[in-house]
N, CA, C and O of each residue as an XYZ file, in Angstrom:
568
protein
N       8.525     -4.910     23.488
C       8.546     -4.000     22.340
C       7.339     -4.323     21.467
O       6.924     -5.466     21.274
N       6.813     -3.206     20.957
C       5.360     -3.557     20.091
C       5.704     -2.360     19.094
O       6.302     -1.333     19.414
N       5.235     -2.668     17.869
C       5.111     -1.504     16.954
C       3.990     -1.046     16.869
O       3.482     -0.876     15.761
N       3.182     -0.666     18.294
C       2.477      0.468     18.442
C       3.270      1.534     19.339
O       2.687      2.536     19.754
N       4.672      1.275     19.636
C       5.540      2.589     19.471
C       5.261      3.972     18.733
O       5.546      5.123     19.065
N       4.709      3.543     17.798
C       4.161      4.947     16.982
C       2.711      4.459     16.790
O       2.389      3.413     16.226
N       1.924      5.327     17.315
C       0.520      5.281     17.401
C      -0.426      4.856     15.734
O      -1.558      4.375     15.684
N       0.494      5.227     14.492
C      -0.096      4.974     13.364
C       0.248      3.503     12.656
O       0.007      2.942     11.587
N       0.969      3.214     13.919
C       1.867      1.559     12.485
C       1.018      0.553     12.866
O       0.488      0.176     13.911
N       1.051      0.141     11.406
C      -0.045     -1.305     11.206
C      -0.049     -2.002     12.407
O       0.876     -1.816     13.198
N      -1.058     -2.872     12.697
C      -0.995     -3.918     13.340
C      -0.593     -5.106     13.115
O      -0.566     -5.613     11.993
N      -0.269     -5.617     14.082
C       0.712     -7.298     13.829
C       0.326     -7.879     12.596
O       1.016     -7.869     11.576
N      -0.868     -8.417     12.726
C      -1.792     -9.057     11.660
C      -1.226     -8.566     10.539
O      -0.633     -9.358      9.806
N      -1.300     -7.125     10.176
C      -1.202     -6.547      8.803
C       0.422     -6.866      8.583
O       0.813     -7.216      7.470
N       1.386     -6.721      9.754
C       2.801     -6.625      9.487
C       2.994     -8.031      9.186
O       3.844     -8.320      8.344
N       2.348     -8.918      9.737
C       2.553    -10.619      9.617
C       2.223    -10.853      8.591
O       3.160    -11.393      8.003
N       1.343    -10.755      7.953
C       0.650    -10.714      6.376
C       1.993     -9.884      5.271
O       2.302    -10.325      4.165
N       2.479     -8.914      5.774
C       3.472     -7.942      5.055
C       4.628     -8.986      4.558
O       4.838     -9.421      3.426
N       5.426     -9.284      6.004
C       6.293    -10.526      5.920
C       6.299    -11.409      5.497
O       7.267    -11.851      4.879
N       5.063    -12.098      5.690
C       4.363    -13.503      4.700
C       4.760    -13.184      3.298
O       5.620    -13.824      2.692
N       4.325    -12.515      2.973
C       4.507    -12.257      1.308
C       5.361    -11.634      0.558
O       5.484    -11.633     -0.667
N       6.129    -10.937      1.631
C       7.548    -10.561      0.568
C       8.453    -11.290      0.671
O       8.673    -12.111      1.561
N       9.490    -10.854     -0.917
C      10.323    -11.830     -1.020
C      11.553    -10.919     -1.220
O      12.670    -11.419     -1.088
N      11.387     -9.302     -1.603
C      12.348     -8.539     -1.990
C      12.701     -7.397     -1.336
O      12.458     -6.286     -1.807
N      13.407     -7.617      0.001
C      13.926     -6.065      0.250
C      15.306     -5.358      0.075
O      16.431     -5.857      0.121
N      14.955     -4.157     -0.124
C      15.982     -3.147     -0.433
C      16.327     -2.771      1.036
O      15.442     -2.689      1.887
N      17.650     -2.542      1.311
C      17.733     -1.976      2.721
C      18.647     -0.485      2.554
O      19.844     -0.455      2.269
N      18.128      0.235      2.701
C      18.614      1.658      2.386
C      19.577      2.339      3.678
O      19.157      2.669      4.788
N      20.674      2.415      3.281
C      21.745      2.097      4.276
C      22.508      1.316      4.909
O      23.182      1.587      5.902
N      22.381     -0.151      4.086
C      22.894     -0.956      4.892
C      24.614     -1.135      4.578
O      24.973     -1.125      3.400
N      25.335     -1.249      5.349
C      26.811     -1.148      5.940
C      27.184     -2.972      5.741
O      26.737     -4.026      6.193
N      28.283     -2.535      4.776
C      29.172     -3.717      4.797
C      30.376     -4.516      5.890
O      31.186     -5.441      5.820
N      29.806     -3.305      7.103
C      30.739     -4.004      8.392
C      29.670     -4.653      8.962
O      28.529     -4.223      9.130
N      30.260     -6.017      9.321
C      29.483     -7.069     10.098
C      28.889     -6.763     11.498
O      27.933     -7.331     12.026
N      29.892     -5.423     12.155
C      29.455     -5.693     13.065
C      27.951     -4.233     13.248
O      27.421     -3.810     14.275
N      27.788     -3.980     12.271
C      26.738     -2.724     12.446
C      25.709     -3.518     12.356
O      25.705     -4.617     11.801
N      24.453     -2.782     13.108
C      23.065     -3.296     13.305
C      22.418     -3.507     11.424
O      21.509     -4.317     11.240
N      22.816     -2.960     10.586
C      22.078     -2.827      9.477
C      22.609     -4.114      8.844
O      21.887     -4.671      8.017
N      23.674     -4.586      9.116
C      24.350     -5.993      8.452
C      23.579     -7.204      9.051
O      23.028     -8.159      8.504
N      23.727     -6.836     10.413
C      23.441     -8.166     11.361
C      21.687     -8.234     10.715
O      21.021     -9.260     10.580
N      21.334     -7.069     10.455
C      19.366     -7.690     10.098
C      19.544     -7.772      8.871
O      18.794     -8.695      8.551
N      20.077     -7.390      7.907
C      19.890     -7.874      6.576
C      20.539     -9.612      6.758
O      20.016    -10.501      6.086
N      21.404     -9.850      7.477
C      21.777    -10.949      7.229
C      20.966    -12.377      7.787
O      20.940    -13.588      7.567
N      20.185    -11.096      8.870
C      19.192    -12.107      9.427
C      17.767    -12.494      8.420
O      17.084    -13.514      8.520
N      17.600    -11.536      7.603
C      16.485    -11.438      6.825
C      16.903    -13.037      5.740
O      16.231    -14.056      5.581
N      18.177    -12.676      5.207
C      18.522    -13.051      4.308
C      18.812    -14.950      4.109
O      18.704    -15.802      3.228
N      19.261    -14.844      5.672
C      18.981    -16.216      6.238
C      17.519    -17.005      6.307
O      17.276    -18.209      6.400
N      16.821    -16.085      6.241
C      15.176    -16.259      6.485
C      14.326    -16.266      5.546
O      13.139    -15.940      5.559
N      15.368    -16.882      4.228
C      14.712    -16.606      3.050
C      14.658    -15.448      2.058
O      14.595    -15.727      0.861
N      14.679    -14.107      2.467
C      14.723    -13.085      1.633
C      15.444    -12.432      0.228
O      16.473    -13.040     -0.064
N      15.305    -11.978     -0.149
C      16.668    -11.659     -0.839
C      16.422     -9.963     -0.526
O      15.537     -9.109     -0.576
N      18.028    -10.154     -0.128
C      18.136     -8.342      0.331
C      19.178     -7.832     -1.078
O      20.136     -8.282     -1.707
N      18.214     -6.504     -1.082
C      19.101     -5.743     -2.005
C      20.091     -4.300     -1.188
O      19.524     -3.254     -0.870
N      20.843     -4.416     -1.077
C      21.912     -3.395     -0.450
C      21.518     -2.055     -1.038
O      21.432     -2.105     -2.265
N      21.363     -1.360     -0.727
C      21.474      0.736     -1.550
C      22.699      1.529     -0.527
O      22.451      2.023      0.573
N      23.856      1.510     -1.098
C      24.647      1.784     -0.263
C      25.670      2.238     -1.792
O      26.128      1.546     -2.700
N      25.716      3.694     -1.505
C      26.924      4.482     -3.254
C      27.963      4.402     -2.862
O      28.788      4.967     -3.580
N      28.517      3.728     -1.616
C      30.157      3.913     -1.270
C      30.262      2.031     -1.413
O      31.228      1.598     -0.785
N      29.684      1.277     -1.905
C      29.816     -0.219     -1.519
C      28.955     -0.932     -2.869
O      27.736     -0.842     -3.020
N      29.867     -1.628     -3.760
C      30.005     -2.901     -4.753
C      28.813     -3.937     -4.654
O      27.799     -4.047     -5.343
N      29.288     -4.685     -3.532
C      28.834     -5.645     -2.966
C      28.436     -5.924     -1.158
O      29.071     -5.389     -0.249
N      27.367     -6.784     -0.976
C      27.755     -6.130      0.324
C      26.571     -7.887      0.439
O      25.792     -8.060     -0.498
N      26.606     -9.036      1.670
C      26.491    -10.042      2.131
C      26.275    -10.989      0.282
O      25.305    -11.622     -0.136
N      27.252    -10.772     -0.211
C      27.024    -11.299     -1.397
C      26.137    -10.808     -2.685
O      26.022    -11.560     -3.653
N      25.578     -9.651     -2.663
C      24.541     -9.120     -3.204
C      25.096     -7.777     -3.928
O      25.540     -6.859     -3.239
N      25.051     -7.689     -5.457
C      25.236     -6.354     -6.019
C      24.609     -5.418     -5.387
O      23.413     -5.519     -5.110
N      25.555     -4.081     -4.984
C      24.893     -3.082     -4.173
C      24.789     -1.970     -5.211
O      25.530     -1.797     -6.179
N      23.559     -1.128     -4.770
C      23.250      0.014     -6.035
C      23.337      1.380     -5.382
O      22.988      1.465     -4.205
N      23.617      2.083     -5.800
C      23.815      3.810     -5.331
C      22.683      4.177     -4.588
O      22.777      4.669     -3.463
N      21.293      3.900     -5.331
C      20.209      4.054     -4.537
C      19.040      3.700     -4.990
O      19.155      3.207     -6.112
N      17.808      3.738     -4.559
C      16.455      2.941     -4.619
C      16.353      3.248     -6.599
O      16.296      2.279     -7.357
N      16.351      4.015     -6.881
C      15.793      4.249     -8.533
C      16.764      3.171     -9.428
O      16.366      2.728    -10.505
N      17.781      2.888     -8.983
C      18.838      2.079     -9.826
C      19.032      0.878     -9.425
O      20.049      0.214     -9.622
N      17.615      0.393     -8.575
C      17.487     -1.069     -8.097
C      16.367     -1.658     -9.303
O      15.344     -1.047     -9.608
N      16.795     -2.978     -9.910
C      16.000     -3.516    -11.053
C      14.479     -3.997    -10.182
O      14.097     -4.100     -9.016
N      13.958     -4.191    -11.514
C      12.638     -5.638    -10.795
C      12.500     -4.778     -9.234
O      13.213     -4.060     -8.533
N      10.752     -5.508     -9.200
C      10.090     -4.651     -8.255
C      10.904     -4.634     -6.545
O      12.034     -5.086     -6.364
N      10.049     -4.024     -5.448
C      10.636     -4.093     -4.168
C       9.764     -4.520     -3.654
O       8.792     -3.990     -4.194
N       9.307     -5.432     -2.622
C       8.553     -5.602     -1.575
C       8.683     -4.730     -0.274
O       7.624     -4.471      0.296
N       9.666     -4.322      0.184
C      10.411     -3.635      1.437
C      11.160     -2.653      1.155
O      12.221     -3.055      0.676
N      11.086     -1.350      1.244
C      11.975     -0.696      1.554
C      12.651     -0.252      2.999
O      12.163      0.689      3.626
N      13.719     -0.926      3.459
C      13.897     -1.082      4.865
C      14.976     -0.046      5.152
O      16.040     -0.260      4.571
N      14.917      1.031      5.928
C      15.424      2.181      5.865
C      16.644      2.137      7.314
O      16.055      1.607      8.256
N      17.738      2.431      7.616
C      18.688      2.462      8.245
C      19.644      4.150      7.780
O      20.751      4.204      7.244
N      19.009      5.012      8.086
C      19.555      5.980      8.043
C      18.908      7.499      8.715
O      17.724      7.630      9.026
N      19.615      8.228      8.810
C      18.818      9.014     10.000
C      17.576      9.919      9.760
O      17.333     10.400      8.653
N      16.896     10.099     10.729
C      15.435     10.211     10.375
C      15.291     11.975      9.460
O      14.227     12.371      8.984
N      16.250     12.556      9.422
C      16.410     13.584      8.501
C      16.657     13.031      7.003
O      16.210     13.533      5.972
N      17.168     12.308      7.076
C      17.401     11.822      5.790
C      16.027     11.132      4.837
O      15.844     11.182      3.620
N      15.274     10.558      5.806
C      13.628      9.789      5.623
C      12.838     10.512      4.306
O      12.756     10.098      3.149
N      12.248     11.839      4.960
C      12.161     12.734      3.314
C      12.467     11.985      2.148
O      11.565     11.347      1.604
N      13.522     11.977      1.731
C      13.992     12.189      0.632
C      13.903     10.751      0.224
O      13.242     10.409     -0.757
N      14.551      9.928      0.959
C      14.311      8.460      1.154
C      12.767      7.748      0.511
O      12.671      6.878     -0.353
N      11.826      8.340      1.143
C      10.552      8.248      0.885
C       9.853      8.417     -0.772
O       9.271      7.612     -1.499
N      10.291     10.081     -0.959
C      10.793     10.463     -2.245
C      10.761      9.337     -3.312
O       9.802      9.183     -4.068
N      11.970      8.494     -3.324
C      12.430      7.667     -4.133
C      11.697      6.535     -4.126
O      11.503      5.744     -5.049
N      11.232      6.515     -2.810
C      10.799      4.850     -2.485
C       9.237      5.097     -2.965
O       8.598      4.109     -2.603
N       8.625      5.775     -3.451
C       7.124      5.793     -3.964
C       7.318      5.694     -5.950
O       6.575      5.341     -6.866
N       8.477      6.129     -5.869
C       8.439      6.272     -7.708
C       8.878      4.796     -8.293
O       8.576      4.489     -9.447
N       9.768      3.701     -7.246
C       9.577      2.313     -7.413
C       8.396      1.377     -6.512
O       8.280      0.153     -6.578
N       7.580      2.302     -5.673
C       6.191      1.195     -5.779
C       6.482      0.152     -4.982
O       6.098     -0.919     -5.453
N       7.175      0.066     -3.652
C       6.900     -0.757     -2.489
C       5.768     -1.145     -2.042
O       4.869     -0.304     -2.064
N       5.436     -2.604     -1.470
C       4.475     -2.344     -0.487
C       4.554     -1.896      0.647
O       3.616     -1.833      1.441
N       5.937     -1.456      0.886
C       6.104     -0.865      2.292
C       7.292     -0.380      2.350
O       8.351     -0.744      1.839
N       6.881      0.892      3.349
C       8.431      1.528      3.547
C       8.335      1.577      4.967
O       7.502      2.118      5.694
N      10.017      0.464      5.382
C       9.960      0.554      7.032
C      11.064      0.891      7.630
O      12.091      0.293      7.309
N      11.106      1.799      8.513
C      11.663      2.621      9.420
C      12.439      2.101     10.355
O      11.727      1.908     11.340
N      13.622      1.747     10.577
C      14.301      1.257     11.919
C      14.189      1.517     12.695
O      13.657      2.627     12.689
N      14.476      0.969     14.149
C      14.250      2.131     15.542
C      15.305      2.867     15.197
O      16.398      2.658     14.669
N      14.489      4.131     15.787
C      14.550      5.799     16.529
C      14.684      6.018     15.276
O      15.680      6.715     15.088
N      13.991      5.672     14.049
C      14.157      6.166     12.898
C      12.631      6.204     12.257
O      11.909      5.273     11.898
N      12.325      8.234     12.247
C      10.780      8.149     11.818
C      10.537      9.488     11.364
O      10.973     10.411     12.053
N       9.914      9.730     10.323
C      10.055     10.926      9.994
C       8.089     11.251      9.592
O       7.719     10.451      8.733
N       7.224     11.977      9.946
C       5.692     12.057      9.998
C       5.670     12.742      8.341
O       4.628     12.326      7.835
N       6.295     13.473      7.503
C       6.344     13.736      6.226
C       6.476     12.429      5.781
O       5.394     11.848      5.697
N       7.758     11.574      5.371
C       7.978     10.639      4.880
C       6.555      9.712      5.092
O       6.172      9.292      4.000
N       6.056      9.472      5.738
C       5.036      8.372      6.215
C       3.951      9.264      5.751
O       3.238      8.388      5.260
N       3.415     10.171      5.581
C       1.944     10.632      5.187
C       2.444     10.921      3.312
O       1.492     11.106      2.555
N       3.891     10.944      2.679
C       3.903     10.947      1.709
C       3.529      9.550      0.843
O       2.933      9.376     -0.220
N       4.296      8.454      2.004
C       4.501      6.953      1.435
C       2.883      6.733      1.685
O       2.267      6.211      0.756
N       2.278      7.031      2.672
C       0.545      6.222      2.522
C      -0.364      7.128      1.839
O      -1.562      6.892      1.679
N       0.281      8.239      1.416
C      -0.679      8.806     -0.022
C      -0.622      8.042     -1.010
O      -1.731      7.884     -1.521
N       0.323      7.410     -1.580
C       1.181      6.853     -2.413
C       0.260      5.220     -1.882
O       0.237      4.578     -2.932
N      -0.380      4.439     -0.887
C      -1.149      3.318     -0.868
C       0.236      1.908     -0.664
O       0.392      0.738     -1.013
N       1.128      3.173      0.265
C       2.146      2.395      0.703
C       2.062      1.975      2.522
O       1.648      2.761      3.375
N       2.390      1.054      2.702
C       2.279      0.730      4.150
C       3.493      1.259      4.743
O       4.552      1.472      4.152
N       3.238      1.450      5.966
C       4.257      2.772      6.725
C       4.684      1.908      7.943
O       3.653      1.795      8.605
N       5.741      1.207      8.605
C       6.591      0.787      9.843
C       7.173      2.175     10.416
O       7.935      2.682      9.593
N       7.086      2.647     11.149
C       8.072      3.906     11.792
C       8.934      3.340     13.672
O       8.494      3.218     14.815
N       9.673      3.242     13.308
C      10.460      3.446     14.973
C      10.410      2.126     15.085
O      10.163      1.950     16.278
N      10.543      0.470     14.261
C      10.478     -0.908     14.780
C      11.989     -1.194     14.055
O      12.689     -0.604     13.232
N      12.045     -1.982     14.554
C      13.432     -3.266     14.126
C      12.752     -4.368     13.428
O      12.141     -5.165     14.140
N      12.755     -4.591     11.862
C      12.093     -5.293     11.367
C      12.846     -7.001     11.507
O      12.269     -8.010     11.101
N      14.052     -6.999     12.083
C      14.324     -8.743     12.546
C      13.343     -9.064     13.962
O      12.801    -10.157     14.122
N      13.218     -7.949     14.926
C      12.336     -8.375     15.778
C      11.251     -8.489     15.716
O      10.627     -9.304     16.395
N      10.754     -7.728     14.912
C       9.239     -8.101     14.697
C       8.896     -9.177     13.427
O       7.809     -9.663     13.115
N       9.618     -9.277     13.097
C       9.323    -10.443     12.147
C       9.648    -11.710     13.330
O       8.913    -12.661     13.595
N      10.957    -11.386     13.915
C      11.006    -12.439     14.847
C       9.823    -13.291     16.089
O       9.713    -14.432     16.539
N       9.069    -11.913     16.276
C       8.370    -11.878     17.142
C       6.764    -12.634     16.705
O       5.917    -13.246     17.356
N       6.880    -12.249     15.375
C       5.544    -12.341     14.372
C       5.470    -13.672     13.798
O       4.442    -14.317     13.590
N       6.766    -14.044     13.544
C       6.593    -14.888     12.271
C       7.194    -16.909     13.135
O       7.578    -17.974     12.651
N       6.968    -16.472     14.294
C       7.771    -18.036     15.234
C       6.570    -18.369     16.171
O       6.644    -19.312     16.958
C-alpha cells in the first residue's frame, strides 16, 4: 500500500514530516464502538502520543476524550483533520475543516472526494485522499 493511490497525495517525506509535528487530531466520524475501524486508529494514534479529538453529535465522550458535534465547536487549533465518513459527505466536511485552519485534511481509505481536496489546498491545506493514516504513519514513522 502507498499513498500514491491517488496520484495527487503528498509524498512520504512530506506525510512523515506531517506526523512528526502534529500533536492534535480531530477525527471526524469517529465511533465509540471498539470494534469499528475509526476507534481501533484513533486509539492507535492516541497510544502514539496524540491527542485525538472525537467530532461525533450522537456521542459525549468517546476513548476518554470530550466529543464535539463537529469541527467549528472543537477549541484550540487542529493539526489533523482525519475524516471517517463517506466520501459524499467530504464536501461539506472540508467546508468546516478550512474555517478552523488544519495543516491537513486526511481522507480514510475508499474515502475521497476531488472538490473537497482542491477546496482544502486552495485554503494551503495538505490533502491525504484514499490512505489509512495508522498505516502510514505505521509504515513512515518505524
Amino acid at each position: 500500500m502507498s499513498l500514491r493511490t491517488m496520484p495527487d497525495n503528498p509524498g512520504d517525506q512530506e506525510v512523515k514530516d506531517l506526523l512528526g509535528r502534529a500533536k492534535r487530531i480531530a477525527v471526524v466520524g469517529l465511533s465509540d464502538k471498539p470494534e469499528r475501524d475509526s476507534y481501533r486508529v484513533a486509539r492507535y494514534l492516541q497510544d502514539h502520543g496524540y491527542e485525538i479529538i472525537p467530532v461525533n453529535p450522537l456521542a459525549d465522550e468517546i476513548l476518554g476524550q470530550k466529543a464535539y458535534p463537529d469541527l467549528a465547536s472543537v477549541p484550540g487549533p487542529v493539526d489533523i483533520v482525519d475524516v471517517f465518513r463517506r466520501s459524499d459527505a467530504v464536501p461539506e466536511i472540508a467546508e468546516a475543516a478550512v474555517k478552523i485552519k488544519p495543516k491537513a485534511l486526511w481522507l480514510q481509505l475508499d474515502v475521497q472526494s476531488q472538490k473537497a481536496a482542491d477546496l482544502a489546498r486552495g485554503e494551503g491545506i495538505l490533502v491525504v485522499q484514499n490512505a489509512c493514516i495508522k498505516v502510514e504513519h505505521h509504515r513512515l514513522m518505524f
